[in-house]
N, C-alpha and C positions, 0 to 999 in steps of 0.2 A: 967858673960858675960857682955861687956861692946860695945857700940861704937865706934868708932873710929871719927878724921875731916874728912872722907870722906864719913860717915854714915855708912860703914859695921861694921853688929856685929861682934866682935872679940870672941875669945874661950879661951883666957887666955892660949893661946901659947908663950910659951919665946922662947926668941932668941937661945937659944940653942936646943930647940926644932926642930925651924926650920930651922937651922945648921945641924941637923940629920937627917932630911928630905932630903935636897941639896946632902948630903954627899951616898942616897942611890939611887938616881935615876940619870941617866946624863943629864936626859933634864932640862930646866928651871924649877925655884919655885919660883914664885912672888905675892907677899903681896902687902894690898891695899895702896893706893896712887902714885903709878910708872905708867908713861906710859904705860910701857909690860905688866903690869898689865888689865890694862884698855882696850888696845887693845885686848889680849887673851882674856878678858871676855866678847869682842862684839859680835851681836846678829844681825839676820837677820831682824825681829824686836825690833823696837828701841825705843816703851813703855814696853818693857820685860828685863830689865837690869839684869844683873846677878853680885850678890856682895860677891863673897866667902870668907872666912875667909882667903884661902891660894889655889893658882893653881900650879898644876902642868903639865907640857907640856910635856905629855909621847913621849918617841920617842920609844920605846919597850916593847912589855908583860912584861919583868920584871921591868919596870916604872911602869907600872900598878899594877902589883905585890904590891911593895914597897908601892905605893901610899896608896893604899885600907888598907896594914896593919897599913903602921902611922894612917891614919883614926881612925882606930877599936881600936888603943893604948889609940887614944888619943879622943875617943869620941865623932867625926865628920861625921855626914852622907856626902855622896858624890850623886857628880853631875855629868854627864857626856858632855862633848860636841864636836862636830864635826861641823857639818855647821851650827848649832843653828837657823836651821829654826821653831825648836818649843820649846818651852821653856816654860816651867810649873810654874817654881818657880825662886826666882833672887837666890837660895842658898845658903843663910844669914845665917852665922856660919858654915858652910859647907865648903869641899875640894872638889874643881872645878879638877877634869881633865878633859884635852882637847888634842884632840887627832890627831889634824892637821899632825902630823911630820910624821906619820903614815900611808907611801903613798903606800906601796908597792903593785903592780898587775902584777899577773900569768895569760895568757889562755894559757889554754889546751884544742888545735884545734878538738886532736885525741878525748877524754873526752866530748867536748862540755861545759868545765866549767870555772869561774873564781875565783879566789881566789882575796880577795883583803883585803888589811890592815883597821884598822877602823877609819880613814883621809881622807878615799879618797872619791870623789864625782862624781855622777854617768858621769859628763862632762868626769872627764878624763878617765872613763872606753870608753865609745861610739868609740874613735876613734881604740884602741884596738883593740875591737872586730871588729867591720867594716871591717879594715884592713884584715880578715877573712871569712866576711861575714855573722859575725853572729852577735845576739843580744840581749840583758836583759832584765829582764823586767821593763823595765823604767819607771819613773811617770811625769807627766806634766810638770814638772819644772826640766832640767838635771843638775842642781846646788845645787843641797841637795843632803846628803851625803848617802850615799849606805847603811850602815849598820841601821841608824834610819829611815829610808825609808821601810827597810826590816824588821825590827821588830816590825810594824807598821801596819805589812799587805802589802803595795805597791802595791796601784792602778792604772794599765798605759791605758794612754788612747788608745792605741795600740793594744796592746797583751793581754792584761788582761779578755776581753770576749772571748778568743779563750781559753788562758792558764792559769786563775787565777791569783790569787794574786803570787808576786814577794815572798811572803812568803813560796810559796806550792811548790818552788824549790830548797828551799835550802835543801845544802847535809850532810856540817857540820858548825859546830861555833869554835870560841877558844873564851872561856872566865874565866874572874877572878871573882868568887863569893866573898861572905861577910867576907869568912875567909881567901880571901889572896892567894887562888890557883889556877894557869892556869888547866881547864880543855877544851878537846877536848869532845866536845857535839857532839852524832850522834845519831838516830832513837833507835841506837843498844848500845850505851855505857851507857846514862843516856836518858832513851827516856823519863821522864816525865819532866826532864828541857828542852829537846828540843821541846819541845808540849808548855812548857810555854812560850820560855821567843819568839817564833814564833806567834807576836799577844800582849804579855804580856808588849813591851817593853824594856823598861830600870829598870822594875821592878826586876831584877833579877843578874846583875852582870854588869862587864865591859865587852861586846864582841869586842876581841883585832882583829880577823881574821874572814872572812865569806867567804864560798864555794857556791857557786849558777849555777844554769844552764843557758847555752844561747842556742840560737835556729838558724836555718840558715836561717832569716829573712835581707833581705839587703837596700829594700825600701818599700815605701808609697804611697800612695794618698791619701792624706788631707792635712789640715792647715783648715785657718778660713774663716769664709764670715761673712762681716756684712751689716744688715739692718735698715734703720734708726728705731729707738727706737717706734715712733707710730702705727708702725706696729705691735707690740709682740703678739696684740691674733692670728694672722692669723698665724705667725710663729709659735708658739708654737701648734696650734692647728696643722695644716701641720707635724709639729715633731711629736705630739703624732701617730696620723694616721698612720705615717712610720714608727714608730720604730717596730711593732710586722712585719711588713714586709720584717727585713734584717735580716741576717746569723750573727754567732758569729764574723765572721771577719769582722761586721763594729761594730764600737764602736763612738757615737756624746754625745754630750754637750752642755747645751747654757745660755753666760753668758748675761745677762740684766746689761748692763757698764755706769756708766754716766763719760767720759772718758776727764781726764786732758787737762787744754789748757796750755798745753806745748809743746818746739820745739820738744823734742824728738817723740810724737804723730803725725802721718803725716796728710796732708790734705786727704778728708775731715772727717775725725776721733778724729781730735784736739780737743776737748772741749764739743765732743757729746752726746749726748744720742742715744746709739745705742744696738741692739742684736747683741750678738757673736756666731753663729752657728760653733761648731765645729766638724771636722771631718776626723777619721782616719780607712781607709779602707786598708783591703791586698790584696786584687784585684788587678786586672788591673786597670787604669787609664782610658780605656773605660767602663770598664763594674760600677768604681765608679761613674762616670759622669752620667751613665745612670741612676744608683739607687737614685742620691742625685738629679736627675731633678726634681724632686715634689715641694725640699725645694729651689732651686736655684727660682723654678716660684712663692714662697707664697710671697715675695713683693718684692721691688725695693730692687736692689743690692747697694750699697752705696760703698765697694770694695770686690774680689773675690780672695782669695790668696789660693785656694784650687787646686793640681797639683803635678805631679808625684815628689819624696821627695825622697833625703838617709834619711834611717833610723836615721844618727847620727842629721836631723833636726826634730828630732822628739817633740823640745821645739816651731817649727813652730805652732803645733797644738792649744795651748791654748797662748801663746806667755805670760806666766806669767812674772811678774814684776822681775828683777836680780840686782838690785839696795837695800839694804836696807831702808826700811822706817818706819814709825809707824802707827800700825795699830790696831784695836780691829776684833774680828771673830767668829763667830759663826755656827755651824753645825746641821741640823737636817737629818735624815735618811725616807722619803717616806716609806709606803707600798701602797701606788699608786698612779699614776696620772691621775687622769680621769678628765671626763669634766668640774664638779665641781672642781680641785684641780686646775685642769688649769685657771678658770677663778680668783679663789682668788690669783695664782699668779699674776696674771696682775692685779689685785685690789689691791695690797701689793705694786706690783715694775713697774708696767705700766705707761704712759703718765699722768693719774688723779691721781697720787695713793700723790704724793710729796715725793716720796722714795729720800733717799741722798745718798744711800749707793754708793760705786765707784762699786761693782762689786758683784750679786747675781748671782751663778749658779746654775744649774741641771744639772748633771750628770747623765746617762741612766748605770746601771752595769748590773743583770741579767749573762746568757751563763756561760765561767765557774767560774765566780763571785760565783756561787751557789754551786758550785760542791765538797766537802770533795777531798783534794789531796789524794794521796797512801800514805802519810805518814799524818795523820793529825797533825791541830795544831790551836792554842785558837784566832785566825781571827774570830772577834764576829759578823761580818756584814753579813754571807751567808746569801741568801733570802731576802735580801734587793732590791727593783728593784731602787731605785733614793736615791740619798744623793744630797743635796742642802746647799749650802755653801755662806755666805754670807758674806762681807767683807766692811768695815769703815775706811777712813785713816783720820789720823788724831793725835796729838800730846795729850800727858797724863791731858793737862787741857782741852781736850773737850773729855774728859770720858767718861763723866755723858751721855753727849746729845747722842753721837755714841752708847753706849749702849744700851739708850732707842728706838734708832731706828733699830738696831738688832734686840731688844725686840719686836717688833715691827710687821715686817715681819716672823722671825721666830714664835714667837708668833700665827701668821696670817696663819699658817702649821697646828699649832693644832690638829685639826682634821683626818688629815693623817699622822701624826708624829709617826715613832716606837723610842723605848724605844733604841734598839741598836744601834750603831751607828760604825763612822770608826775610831779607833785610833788615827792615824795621822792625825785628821781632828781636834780634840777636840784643845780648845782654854784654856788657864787659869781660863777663865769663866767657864767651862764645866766642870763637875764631879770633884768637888773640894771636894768631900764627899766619905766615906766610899759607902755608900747608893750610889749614884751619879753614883762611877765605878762600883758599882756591876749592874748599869741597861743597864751602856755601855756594857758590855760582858754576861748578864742572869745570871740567877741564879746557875746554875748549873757548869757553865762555870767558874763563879768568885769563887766560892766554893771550886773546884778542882786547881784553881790559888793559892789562897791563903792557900791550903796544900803545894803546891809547895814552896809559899812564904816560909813556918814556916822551912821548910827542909834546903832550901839555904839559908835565909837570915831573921831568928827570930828575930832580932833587928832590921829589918827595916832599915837597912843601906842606903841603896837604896829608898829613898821618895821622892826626887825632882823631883817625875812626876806626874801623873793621880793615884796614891798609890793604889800597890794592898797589904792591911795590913797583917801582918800571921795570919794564924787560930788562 
């Protein structure tokens, strides 16, 4: 195993090697140093580089196929990537596929369901279903890709306290396991791969195709309100107080921002320190206005973008960033916020605290957040009531410091901190250990995974993630 001048390790692939490679899949296969290369291998996050030995740009299950088997020939674990909003590992000696070409989406009105390729991303589902009048279950950001969103768990800040995780609907998968064979994954065909890899991730294979249900959901009321930033105990005290007071159908949020002074931030939000009170009701647009008056009066409004919404604006809610940047991140999971919990967050991220971070949330889940679907599946977060998520931008030589100030506030949770946590939330930092991912999913949960693992995939093919190892 050697280096290359562009720094990836190489695997002592000759050119004929990967002349046989080209020759069995149609889509690209590019080695480092090319453009195409560089480009296929970019990242949503851009201190998370991804340096494969060799990519390939599946355009069909049997690109994937092909792919996984030269892998296994040639003793290369594999990487998977679609929108590479999270990204575990740079996959250094590794076979990158990426699965962008791979656009294809079905609804089926009569059904209520969508089938979609594993490229595509949940923006271009939204107008589909609309068109219809139905909907997915979406997460905060509609620019990450559907199938790592879904195998994740997928928490929407919408639907998700009415209907669960995005994970508790799906019907079937199509995937390629370690040995190179498309299977169709159902409840009823292989029900302990479909319990796994529902929750498990990308621990378990390439999912080419995914089946899920939508709802006849068409609008909203919510989006965001901010207040300026010296307010946060009165607001967040005002939150706590409301939250046991609403129905599953309001779902809020609230992010603590000290917000860019750039153009693209409008006045007066440019360069602030401000609260992000978010909020997505399915109500009526009277009866939300009524319920969210508590928090509209705990302090001066600074701007109010909360009002009746199509569904397909459902990225209005937390107005996450859709530009690449670099960033460091970290997640803790609540088992509760009380009085106490609430003042050490203003002590951590408040006006006195010197916190730098751009953006510390709480998230409220609970409703059917909690609930075992009809079919279960390894989503380790049930009974979790807050996940808190904390975020540093910044470029790879200010590391050090961003980290220590994650350490910092997270750290400052402590005491109310559970051990499980959300999937899709984990950072490169987070469960980078055997030990690590078994606290993310429990004991028991990790244990029955990693049988699953020794079954599908005993070599551990599949490791460029949060690694769930075989028995």
């Amino acid at each position: 195993m050697s280096a290359d001048k562009s720094g990836v390790t190489t695997v002592g692939l000759r050119p004929e090697d990967v002349a046989e490679l080209r020759r069995s899949v149609a889509g690209p296969v590019l080695e480092p140093g090319s453009e195409e290369y560089a480009a296929e291998c970019a990242t949503y996050n851009l201190t998370c580089g991804l340096r494969p030995a060799v990519v390939v740009g599946a355009t069909s299950e049997p690109d994937v196929c092909a792919a996984v088997r030269f892998a296994v020939r040639h003793g290369l674990p594999v990487a998977v990537k679609s929108a590479a909003h999270q990204v575990v590992s740079a996959a250094q000696g590794g076979l990158l596929i990426t699965t962008r070409r791979m656009q294809r989406i079905v609804v089926d009105e009569q059904r209520r369901t969508v089938r979609t390729e594993a490229g595509v991303r949940w923006r271009d589902v939204l107008p589909r279903t609309a068109e219809l009048g139905l909907a997915p279950i979406v997460g905060s950001a509609p620019d990450v890709g559907v199938v790592g969103y879904t195998l994740g768990g997928g928490q929407s800040p919408l639907l998700g306290r009415s209907l669960g995780y995005a994970a508790d609907h799906v019907r079937r998968l199509n995937m390629v396991t370690a040995d190179g064979e498309l299977r169709r994954v159902t409840p009823q065909s292989e029900p302990d791969l479909f319990w796994a890899v529902l929750g498990g991730k990308g621990n378990f294979g390439v999912v080419t195709e995914i089946e899920f249900e939508v709802f006849p959901v068409s609008r909203f009321y919510g989006g965001g309100i901010y207040f300026p930033g010296e307010h946060l105990a009165q607001v967040l005290e005002a939150w706590r107080a409301w939250l046991p007071t609403v129905g599953e159908d309001m779902t809020s949020s609230i992010g603590v921002q000290r917000l860019p002074d750039v153009p693209e931030v409008p006045e007066p939000l440019r360069g602030a320190f401000v609260i992000h009170l978010r909020i997505g009701y399915l109500g009526s647009a009277a009866e939300g206005a009524e319920l969210i008056a508590p928090l509209r009066a705990s302090a001066p409004v600074l701007a109010d973008l909360v009002e009746e919404k199509p569904f397909t604006a459902i990225g209005d809610i937390h107005l996450d960033p859709v530009d690449p940047k670099p960033y460091f991140d970290r997640t803790v999971c609540l088992e509760e916020f009380s009085e106490k919990t609430a003042q050490a967050f203003v002590d951590l991220t408040g006006p006195e605290s010197g916190c730098t971070l751009a953006n510390v949330e709480i998230r409220a889940l609970g409703g059917a957040f909690d609930r075992e679907p009809a079919v279960p599946n390894a989503v380790p977060s049930r009974g979790l009531p807050y996940v808190v998520f904390g975020l540093a931008v910044g470029a790879p030589d200010q590391a050090q410091p961003l980290r220590a100030e994650l350490a910092r506030v997270m750290d400052g949770l402590a005491p109310w901190t559970a051990q499980r946590n959300l999937v899709n939330f984990l950072s490169p930092d987070e469960a980078t250990d055997a030990e690590g991912v078994r606290q993310v999913y429990g004991a028991e949960r990790f244990d029955r995974l990693a049988a699953v693992k020794k079954r599908y995939d005993p070599a551990n093919v599949f490791r460029f993630n949060h690694n769930i190892t075989p028995a």
